[in-house]
C-alpha positions in Angstrom: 74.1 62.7 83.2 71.4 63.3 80.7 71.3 67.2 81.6 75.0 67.5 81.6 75.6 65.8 77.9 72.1 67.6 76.7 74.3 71.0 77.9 77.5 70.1 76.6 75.8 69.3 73.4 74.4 72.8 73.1 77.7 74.6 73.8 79.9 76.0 71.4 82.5 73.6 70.2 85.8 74.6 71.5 89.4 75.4 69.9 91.8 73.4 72.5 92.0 70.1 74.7 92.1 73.1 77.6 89.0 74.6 76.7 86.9 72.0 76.2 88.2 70.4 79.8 86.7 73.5 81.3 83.8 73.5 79.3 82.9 70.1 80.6 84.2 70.9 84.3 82.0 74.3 84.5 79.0 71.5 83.2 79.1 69.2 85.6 80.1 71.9 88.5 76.7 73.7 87.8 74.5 71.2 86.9 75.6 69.3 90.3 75.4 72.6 92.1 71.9 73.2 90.6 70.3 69.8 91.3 72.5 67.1 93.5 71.9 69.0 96.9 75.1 67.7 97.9 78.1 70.5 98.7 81.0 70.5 96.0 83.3 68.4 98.3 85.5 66.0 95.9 87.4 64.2 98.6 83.8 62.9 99.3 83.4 61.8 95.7 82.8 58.0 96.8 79.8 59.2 98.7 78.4 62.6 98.2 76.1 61.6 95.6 77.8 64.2 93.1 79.3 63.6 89.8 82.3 65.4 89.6 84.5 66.3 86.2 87.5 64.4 85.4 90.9 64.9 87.5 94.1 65.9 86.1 95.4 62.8 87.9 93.7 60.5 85.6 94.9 61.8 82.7 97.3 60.0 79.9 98.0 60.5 76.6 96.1 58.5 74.4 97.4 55.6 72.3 94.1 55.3 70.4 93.9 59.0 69.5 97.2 61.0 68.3 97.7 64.4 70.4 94.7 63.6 72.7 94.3 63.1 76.6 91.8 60.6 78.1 90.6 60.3 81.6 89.4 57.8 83.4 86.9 57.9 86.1 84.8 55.6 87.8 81.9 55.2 85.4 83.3 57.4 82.1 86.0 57.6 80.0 86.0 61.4 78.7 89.0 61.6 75.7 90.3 65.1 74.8 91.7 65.8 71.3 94.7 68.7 71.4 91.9 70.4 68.9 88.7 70.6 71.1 86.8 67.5 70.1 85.3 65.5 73.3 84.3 61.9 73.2 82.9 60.4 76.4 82.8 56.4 77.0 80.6 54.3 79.5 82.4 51.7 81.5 83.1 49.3 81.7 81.7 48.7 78.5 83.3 50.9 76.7 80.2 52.4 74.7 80.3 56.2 73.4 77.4 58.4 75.0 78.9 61.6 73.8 80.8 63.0 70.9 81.1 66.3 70.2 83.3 68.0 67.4 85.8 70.6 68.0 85.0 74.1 66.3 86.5 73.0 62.8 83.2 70.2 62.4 85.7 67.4 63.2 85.1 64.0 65.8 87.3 62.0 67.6 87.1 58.8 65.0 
């Protein structure tokens, strides 16, 4: 996880929700590819040993964060705002590891 937020951290900040959901997808894809050892098989996600990018069934609108989209996976909670800003949440805690503006300089709050 450390190599995939120190990564994510270095990108460019994005323009759209849309963008920044690749960004973070192309992220974990490579850096799984590049070190897990496991094949990219998500209907093994339970026990492949991969971490694999939030799904599109998981997502909901937010009703912390106006215009944004959070998913929920097993360990994270990654929230999209409609302008590009990515905030990602530990659970079941709820503690932020990650927040990362969107290309105007502005965080989730």
């Amino acid at each position: 996880m450390e190599i995939i937020l120190a990564r994510l951290s270095d990108a460019q900040p994005c323009r759209t929700k849309d963008e920044a959901y690749a960004l973070l997808t192309e992220i974990i894809t490579r850096v799984d590819d590049e070190l897990s050892g496991a094949a990219n098989a998500p209907h093994l996600w339970e026990s492949d040993g991969r971490l694999y990018p939030p799904q599109e069934d998981m997502a909901k609108r937010s009703e912390k964060w106006v215009g944004a989209v959070e998913y929920r996976n097993v360990r994270h909670l990654t929230v999209f705002s409609e302008n590009g800003a990515i905030k990602i949440f530990e659970m079941p805690q709820r503690i932020c590891i990650f927040s990362k503006p969107d290309a105007e300089g502005n965080f989730l709050a």
